[in-house]
N, C-alpha and C positions, 0 to 999 in steps of 0.2 A: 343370464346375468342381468339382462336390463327390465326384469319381473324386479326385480332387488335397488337398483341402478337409482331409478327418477326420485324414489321414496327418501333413498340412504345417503345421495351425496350432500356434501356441505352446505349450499344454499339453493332450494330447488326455486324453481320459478313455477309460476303459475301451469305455463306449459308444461312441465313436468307434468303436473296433475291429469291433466289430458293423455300425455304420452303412457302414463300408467293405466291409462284405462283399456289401451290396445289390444286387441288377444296376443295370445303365447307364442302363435305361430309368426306373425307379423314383428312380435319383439328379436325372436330368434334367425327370423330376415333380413330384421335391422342390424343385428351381429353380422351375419354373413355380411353385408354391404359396409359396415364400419373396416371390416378386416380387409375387404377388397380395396376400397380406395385408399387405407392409411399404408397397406404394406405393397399392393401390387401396382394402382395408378400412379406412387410418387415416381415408376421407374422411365415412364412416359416425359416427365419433365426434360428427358434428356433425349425424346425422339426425336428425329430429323423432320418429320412433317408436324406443319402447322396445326392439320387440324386434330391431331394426336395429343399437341398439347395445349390445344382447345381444352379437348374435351375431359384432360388433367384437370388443368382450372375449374372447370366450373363444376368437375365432382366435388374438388376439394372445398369450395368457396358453398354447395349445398352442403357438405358434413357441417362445416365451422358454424355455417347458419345455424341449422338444426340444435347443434350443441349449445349455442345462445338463447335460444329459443325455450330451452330445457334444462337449464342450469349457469349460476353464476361464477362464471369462471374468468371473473374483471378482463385482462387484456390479453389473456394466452390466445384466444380465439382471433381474434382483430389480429394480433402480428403474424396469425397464420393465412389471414385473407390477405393483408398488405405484400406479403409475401410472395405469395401467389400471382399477385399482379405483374411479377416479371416475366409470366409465360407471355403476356402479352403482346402485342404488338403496335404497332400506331396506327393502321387503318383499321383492326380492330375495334379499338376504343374510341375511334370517330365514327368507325356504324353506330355506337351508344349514344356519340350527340350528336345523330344525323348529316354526318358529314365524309359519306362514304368517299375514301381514295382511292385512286388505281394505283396499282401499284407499277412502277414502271419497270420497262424491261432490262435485265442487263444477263450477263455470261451466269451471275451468279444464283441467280432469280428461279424456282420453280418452275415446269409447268403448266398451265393451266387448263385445269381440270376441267372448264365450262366449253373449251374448245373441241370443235368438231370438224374434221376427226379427231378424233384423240392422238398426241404423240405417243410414243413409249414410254417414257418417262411418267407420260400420266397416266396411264395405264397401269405401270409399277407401284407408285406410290396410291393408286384405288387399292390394288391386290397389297400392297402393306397394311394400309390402312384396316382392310378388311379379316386380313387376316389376325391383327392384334386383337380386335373387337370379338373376334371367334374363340380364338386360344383363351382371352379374358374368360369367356361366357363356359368354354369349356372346364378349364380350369376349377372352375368357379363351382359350376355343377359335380365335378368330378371330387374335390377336396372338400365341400361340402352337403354333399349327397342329396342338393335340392330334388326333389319329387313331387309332383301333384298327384294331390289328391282327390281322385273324382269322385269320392263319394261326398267327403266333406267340403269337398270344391275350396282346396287351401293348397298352398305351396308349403308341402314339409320341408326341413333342414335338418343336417346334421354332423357333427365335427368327425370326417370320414378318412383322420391321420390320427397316427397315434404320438406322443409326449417327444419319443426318441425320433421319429420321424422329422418333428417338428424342428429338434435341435440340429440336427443332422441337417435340415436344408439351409438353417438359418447359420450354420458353419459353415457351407457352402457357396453361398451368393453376398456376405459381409463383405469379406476383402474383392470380392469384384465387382461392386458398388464402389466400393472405395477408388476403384482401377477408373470406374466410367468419370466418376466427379471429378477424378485426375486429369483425366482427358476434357471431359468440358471444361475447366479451369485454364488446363493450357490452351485451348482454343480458344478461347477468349483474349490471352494474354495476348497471344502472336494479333490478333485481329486490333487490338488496341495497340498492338508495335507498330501494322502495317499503318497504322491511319496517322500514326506521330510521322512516319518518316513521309507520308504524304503533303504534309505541313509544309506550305512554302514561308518562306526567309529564315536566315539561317538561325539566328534568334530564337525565332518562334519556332520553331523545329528543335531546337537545345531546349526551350522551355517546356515543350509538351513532352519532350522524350526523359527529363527529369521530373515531371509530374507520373509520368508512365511507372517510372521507377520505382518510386516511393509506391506508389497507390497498388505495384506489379508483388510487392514485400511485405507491404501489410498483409497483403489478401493470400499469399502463401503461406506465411506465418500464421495467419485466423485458422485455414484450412488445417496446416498442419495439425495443431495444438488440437482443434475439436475431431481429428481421426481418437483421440483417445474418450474422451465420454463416447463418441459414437461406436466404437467396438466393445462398450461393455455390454452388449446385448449381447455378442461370444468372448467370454475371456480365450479361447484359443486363437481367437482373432487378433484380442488386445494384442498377446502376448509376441504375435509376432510381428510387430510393428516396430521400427529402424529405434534402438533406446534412444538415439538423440530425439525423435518426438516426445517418448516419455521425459525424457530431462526438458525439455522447452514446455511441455505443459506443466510440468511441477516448477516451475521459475514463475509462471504467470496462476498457476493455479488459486492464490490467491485474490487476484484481481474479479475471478467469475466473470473471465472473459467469454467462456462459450461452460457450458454443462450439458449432464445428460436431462432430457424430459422425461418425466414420468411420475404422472402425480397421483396417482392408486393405481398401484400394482395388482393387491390383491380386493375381492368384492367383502365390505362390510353389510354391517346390519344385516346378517342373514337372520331371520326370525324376529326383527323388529327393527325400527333406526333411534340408537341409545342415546338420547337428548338431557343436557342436567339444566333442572331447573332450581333459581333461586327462588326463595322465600325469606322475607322479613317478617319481623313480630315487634310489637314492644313490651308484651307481656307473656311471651311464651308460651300465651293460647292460643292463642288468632292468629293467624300466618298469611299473609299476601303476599304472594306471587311477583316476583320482577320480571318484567315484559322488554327484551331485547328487540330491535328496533328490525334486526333483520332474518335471526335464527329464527326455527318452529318452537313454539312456546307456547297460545291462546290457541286452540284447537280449531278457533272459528277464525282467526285473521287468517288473510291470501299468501299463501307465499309471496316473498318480496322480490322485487327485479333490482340490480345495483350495480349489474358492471356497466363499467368495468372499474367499478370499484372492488378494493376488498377491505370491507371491514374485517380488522385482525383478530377482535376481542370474538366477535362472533363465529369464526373461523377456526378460530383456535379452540373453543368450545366446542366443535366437532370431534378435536383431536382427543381431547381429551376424557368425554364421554365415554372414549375406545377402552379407555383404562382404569385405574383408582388416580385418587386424587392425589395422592403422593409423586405420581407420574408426569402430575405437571405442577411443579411447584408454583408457578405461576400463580394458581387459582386461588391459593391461600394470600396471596399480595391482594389480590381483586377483593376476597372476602373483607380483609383490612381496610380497605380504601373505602372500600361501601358502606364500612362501619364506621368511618370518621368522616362521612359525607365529603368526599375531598368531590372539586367541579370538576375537575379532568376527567376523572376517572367515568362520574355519574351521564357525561357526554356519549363516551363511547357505550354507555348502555342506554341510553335518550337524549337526544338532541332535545328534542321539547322536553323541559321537565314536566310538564304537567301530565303528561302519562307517566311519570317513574313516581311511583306511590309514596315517595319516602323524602321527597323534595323539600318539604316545607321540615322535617325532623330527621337524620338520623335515625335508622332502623334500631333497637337494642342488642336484638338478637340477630342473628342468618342463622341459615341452613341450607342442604340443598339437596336434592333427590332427582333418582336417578328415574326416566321414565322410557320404556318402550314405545314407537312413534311408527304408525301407518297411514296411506293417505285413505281416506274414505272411499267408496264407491261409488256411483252414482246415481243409486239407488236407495243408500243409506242417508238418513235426515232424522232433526232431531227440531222440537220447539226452539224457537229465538232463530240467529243466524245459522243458515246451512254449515258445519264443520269441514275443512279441508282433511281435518286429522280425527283420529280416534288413537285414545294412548294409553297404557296401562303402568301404574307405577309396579318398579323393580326393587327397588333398596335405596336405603340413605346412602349417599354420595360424599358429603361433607357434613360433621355434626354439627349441633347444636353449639354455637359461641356468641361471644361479645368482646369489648374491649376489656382486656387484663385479665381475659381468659385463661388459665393454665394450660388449656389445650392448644390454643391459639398462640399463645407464647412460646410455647415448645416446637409449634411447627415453625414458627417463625425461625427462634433461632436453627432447630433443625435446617433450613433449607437456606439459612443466612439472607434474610431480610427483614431483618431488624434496620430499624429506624436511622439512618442517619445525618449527620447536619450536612444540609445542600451546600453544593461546590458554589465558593462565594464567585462573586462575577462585575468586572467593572460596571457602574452606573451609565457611565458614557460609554460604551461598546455598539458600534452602530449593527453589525452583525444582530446579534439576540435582542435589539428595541425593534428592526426592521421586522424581523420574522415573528415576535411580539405582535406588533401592528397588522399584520395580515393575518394572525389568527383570531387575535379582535375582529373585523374585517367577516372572517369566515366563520365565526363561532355559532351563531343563528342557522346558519343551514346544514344542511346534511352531509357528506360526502358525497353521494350521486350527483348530488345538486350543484355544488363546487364542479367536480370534472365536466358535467353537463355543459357548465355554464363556460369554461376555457374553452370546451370544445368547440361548444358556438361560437365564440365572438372567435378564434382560429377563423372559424369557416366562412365567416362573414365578412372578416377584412379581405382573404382568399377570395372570395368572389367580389366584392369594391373594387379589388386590384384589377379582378380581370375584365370587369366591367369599367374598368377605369379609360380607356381608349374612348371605348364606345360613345360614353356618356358626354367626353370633350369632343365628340364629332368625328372621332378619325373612324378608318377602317384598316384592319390587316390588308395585306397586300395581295392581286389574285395573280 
């Protein structure tokens, strides 16, 4: 899969490029360890020792990297790191800013493991600990047939279950997953009961025990409702879930309070990655090329980096490439706009106009073709800039038009986007002049650039504040 993977998906990164240059054996490694940590380490999150879900986090927080590293996939990654962050702990994360704490002793406290002699209990939780990390490694080797190979001095892999096998466990172990997140949910709830009624005056003890409440009913209700996306990986699983969950998540299911993940199912671009390029003319000889700010398009520019942005227009030209252009009606609105130079539109294909060839006139004509897309080797070169791609055209995509085209108008009404008079709108409306003004405001820069730039000045007040003490002379307390 990941020989196909770096080249095919939506917005590769630079790193891609690298990553495909890997051998076979190592890509097919990378498999085995992607399936280890997304379906066998999440189950750790809920081990009873600390360093079990250590060593959860920081599998998980290497995948998410890697995946950023290797493809633009804006924020799904990040809210999987921030996530993560609750295995954490607080003397943890002060080993990071050098501010190791002991942890003090109580009834309910671990251990510890550095003591000598050792109690039982530490001794237990070694023999846990070590045993997870075996079962893991066994597993691992057993359901994917790792082998070395000494001749070619490589670790072989290989998917060593079969289809029915597969479904079979994952029928299996669904609803008792479901059973464990039950159980840490209620443990928590009772743990956040215990600390309300520890609340002295009686006030503040009604107060926090009605914060308990609400915050005890949200968080039951979220869980419930997402038992339904999360069992469609077995519908026999869905199926037998209490129907008042299915009626509570069909009451909110419009909100997209919780959904299932899953953003390619199945692997594209097998035998090439299907890319549509435009082309303008003004004479219907000479054809120039439209250069999109972030898809594969110039064979010689770098893959681009942008999350956790997602440009939609170039995104969705992904999707489309999969199919005919009929498939995505959309494309024919795009062709139209690009034909009547409208600025909205020509933005989300160049921020700077001075790379979009058609700035200063209106194209007459478009068209667009469809082209097969590999990344190069690195061994392969060519005069002028080295190419990231090599690409072979496939067929015309979308034909030949212009304004008041028959072909064009036919699609048009076909797909019902034909022209209409815009929704009139008060003059004084502060709403639509505000949001007016800030895109004034943002129009010169890019998208990356914008988010970049919130998330800075975020992180810059964030530490002002907490350098705020300091700076007036005080000190935390020791």
């Amino acid at each position: 899969a990941l020989t196909y993977h770096y080249e095919t998906q939506c917005i590769p990164t630079p790193g891609a490029w690298l990553a495909h240059q890997l051998p076979v054996w190592f890509q097919k490694l990378s498999v085995v360890a992607t399936y280890v940590i997304e379906v066998a380490v999440p189950v750790l999150f809920f081990a009873p020792l600390r360093r079990l879900r250590l060593f959860a986090f920081y599998c998980q927080v290497l995948l998410q990297v890697l995946i950023i590293l290797t493809g633009n996939y804006n924020f799904f990654n990040a809210l999987t790191i921030v996530l993560a962050f609750s295995l954490l702990d607080e003397e943890h994360v002060g080993r990071w800013l050098g501010r190791p704490k002991k942890r003090q002793g109580s009834a309910l406290s671990l251990p510890n493991p550095a003591a000598w002699p050792p109690s039982l209990g530490s001794v237990l939780a070694t023999l846990l600990e070590l045993s997870t990390y075996g079962l893991l490694l066994y597993w691992t080797v057993q359901y994917f047939g790792l082998e070395i190979n000494w001749d070619k001095k490589l670790l072989d892999s290989k998917v060593a279950f079969t289809y029915h096998e597969f479904t079979t466990w994952l029928r299996t172990v669904t609803l008792p997953l479901v059973g464990v997140a039950f159980l840490s949910l209620s443990w928590e709830i009772l743990v956040a009961m215990y600390r309300c009624a520890c609340v002295r005056g009686c006030f503040w003890k009604l107060w926090a025990t009605l914060q308990w409440a609400i915050m005890a009913m949200a968080t039951v209700s979220l869980f419930a409702v997402s038992l339904v996306p999360f069992t469609y990986i077995d519908h026999e699983s869905n199926g037998k879930l209490w129907p008042g969950i299915h009626q509570l998540f069909g009451a909110v299911e419009r909100f997209q309070v919780v959904n299932s993940y899953g953003l390619f199912r199945r692997m594209t671009g097998v035998g090439g990655r299907p890319e549509v390029v435009l082309e303008g003319s003004y004479d219907r000889h000479s054809w120039t090329e439209i250069e999109f700010m972030y898809k594969p398009g110039n064979v010689s520019a770098a893959p681009a980096v942008v999350a956790p942005h997602q440009p939609r227009l170039d995104w969705q030209l992904w999707f489309a490439a999969l199919g005919q252009h009929h498939s995505s009606p959309w494309f024919t609105a795009l062709v139209l706009r690009l034909l009547q130079g409208q600025r909205d539109v020509i933005r989300l294909v160049q921020v700077d106009e001075s790379r979009y060839p058609f700035s200063a006139r209106p194209p007459t004509f478009l068209r667009a073709q469809l082209y097969k897309y590999w990344f190069t080797g690195p061994s392969e070169g060519s005069p002028g800039p080295a190419p990231w791609w090599r690409r072979q055209h496939v067929q015309e995509f979308f034909p030949t038009v212009s304004l008041g085209d028959p072909t064009l108008e036919s699609l048009l009404s076909q797909h019902g986007l034909k022209d209409k008079p815009p929704l009139r709108r008060r003059s004084d409306a502060l709403l639509p002049w505000f949001l007016g003004w800030v895109r004034g405001l943002a129009r010169p820069f890019s998208g990356p650039a914008v988010l970049w730039t919130l998330y800075l000045v975020a992180a810059t007040v964030g530490v002002l504040r907490a350098l705020g003490p300091r700076a007036r002379g005080g000190s935390p307390p020791t």
